[in-house]
C-alpha positions as CSV (number, residue, x, y, z in Angstrom):
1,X,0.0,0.0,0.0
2,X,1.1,3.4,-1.1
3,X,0.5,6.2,0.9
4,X,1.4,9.5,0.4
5,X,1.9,12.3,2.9
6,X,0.5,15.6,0.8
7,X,3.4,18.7,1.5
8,X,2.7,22.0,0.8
9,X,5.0,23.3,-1.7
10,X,6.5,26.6,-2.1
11,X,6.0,29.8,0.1
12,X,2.6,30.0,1.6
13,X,3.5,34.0,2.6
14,X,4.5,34.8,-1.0
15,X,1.2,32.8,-2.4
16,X,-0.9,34.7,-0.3
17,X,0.6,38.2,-1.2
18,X,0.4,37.3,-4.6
19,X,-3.0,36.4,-4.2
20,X,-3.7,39.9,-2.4
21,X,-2.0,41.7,-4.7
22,X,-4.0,41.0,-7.5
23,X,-7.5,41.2,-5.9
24,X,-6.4,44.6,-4.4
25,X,-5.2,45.6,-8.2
26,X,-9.2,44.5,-9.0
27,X,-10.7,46.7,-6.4
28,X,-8.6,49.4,-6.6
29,X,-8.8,49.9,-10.3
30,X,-12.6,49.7,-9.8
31,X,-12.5,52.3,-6.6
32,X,-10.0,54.6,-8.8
33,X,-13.0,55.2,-10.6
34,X,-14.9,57.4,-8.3
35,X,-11.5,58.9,-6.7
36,X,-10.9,56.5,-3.7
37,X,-8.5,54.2,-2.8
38,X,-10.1,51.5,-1.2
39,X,-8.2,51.9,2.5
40,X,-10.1,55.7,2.1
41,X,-13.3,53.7,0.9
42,X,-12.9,51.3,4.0
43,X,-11.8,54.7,6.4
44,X,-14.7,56.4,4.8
45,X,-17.3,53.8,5.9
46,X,-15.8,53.6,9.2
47,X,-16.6,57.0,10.0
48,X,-20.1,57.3,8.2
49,X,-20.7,54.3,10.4
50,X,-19.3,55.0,14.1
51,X,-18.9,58.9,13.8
52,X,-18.6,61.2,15.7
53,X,-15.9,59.6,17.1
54,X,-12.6,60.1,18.7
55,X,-9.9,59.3,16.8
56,X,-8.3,56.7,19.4
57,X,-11.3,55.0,19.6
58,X,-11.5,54.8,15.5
59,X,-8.3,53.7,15.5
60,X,-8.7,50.8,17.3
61,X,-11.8,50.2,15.4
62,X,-9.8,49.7,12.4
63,X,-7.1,48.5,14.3
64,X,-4.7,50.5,13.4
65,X,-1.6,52.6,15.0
66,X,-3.1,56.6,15.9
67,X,-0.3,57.5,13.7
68,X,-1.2,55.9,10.6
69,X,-5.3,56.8,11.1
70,X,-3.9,60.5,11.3
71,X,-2.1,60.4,7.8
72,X,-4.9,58.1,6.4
73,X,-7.3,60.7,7.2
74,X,-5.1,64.2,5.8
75,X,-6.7,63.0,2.5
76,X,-9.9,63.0,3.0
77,X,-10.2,66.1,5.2
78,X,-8.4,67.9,2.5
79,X,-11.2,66.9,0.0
80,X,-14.1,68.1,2.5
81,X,-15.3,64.2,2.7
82,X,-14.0,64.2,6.6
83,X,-14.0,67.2,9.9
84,X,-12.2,67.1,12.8
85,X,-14.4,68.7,15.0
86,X,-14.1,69.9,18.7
87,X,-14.6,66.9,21.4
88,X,-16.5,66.7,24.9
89,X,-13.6,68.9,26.1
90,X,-10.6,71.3,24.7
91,X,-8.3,68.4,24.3
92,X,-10.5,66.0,22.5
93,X,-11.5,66.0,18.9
94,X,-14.6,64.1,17.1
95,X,-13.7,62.7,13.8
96,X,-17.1,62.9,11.4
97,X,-18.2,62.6,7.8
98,X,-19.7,65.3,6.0
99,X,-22.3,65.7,3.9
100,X,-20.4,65.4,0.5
101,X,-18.4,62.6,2.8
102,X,-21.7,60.5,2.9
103,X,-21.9,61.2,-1.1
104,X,-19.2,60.2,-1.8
105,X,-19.8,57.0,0.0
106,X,-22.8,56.2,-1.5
107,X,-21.0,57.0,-4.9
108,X,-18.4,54.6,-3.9
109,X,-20.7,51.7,-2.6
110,X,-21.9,51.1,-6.0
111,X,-18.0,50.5,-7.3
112,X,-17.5,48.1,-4.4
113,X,-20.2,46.6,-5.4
114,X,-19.1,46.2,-8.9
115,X,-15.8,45.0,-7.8
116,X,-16.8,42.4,-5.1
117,X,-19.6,40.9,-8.2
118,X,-17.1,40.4,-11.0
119,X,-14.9,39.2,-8.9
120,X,-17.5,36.9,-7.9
121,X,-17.9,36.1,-11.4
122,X,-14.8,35.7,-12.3
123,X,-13.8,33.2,-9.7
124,X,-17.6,31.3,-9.2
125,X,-19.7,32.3,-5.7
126,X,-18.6,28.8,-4.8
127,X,-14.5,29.1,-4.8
128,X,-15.8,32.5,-3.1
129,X,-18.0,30.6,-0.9
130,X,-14.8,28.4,-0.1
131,X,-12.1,31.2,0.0
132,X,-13.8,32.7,2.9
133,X,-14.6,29.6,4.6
134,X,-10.6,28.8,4.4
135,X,-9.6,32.6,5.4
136,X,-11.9,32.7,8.5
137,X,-10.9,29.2,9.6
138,X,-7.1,30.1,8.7
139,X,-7.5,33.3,10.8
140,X,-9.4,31.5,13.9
141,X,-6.5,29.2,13.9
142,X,-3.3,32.2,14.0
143,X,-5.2,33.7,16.6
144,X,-2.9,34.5,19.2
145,X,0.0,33.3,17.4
146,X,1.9,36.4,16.6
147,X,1.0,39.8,15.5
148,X,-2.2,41.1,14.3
149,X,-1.2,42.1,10.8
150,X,-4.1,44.0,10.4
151,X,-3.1,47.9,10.5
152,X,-5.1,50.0,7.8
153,X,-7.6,47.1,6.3
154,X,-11.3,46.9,7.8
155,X,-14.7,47.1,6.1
156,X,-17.2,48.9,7.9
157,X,-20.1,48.7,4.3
């Protein structure tokens, strides 16, 4: 009797990026479309979502260092989508959308939308299905095993 032992082969960490890369390319090309990258899509929704909010307590919504929400959200302040507003007191501040913010989300739920279904299309709702079902379980299992790699992604839609 022949049994054989199935090994992974090659770099799991490079198969994964490369996997990453190329659905980010997907997304992003379709977000470039109404003006968003899709970390400012994903900020974006945050705030629409939780704001006003603090921007410590955002932060660790999105799990992400203080230092890196602060330059994510330059960009979108500078483009009226986002205020920094006066907080409870004169130290705090109150991070919320605007009106032309929650436009612009709207505007840009319909290209996530576009993006997640031919994507969907393009790989079948059933290697989607499957690919989800493998990520969570792969996730649920590194839990606790080393660093939260998860600074800057999040999907608040």
């Amino acid at each position: 009797m022949n049994s054989t032992v199935l090994q992974p082969q090659g770099c799991t960490n490079l198969r994964v990026r490369q996997l990453m890369r190329r659905i980010g390319q997907h997304y992003d090309a379709e977000m470039a479309r109404c003006g968003l990258k899709t970390t400012q899509y994903s900020l974006l929704s945050y705030i629409v979502k939780l704001g006003p909010i603090r921007p410590s307590e955002l932060a660790q919504a999105m799990q992400m260092t203080p230092s890196t929400l602060s330059r994510n959200l330059q960009p979108l302040v500078a483009a009226g989508w986002v205020v920094l507003g006066a907080g409870t007191d004169a130290r705090s501040r109150l991070v919320q959308a605007t009106e032309a913010g929650h436009d612009k989300r709207r505007e840009a739920q319909r290209h996530w939308k576009v993006a997640q279904q031919t994507l969907n299309a393009q790989l079948g709702p059933e290697r989607v299905v499957a690919l989800h079902a493998l990520i969570d379980e792969s996730l649920s299992l590194l839990q606790g095993s080393g660093d939260d790699d998860t600074e800057g992604e999040g999907d608040a839609s």
